[in-house]
N, C-alpha and C positions, 0 to 999 in steps of 0.2 A: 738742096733737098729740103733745108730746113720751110726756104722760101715758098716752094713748092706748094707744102703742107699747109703753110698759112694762110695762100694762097685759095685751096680747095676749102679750106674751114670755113674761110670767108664766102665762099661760093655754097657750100650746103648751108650756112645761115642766110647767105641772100635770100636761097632759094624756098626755104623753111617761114622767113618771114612773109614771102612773097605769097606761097601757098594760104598762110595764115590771114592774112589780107584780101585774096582773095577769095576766101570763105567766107570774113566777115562781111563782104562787099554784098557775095550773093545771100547771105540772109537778109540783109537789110532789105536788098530788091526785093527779094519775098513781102519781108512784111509789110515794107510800103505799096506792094502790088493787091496783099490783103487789107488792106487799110483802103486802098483805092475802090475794090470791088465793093466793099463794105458800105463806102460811103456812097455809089453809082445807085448800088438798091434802095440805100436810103433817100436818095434824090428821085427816084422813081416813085419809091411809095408817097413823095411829099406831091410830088407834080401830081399823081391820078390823086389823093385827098383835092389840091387846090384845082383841080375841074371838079371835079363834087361838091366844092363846099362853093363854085361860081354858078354852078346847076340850079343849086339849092336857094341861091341867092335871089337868081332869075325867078326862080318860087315864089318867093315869099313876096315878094316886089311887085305881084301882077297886082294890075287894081281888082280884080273880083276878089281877089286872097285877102287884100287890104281893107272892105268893104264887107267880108264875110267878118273879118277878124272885131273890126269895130263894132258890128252890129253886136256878134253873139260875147264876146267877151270884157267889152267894156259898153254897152248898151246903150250906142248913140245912134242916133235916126236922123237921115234928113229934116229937115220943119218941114217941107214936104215932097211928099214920098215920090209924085209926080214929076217934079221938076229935076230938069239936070244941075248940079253943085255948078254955082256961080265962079268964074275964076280971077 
């Protein structure tokens, strides 16, 4: 009898532990599953900036942007205005 008992103790603390284990097991999943989402939005938001900020690139890059930008803001001119820039 006494057996028995020690027995069943042992078995409702298995079972207690095991319950408790896997409690902790499924919050973790949670939170590394919000930790994951978290970080998937934040990988979207960087991807559509880094096509914008390649758009923008493609901008500024063009030679009439490059050729307006010199003229009006740093106030340089061909020597002459006829001829195409020698390479």
């Amino acid at each position: 009898m006494n057996s028995l008992r020690i027995g069943l103790l042992a078995l409702v603390f298995l079972t207690m532990a095991f319950a408790v284990t896997l409690v902790s097991l499924r919050h973790d999943q949670r939170e590394s599953f919000r930790a994951w989402t978290i970080l998937t939005r934040h990988a979207n938001t960087l991807e559509v900036e880094w096509g914008r900020l390649q758009l923008e690139s493609a901008s500024l890059q063009r030679p009439e942007r490059l050729e307006t930008y010199a003229r009006q803001q740093l106030n340089m001119y061909a020597i002459n205005e006829n001829a195409s820039p020698k390479r």
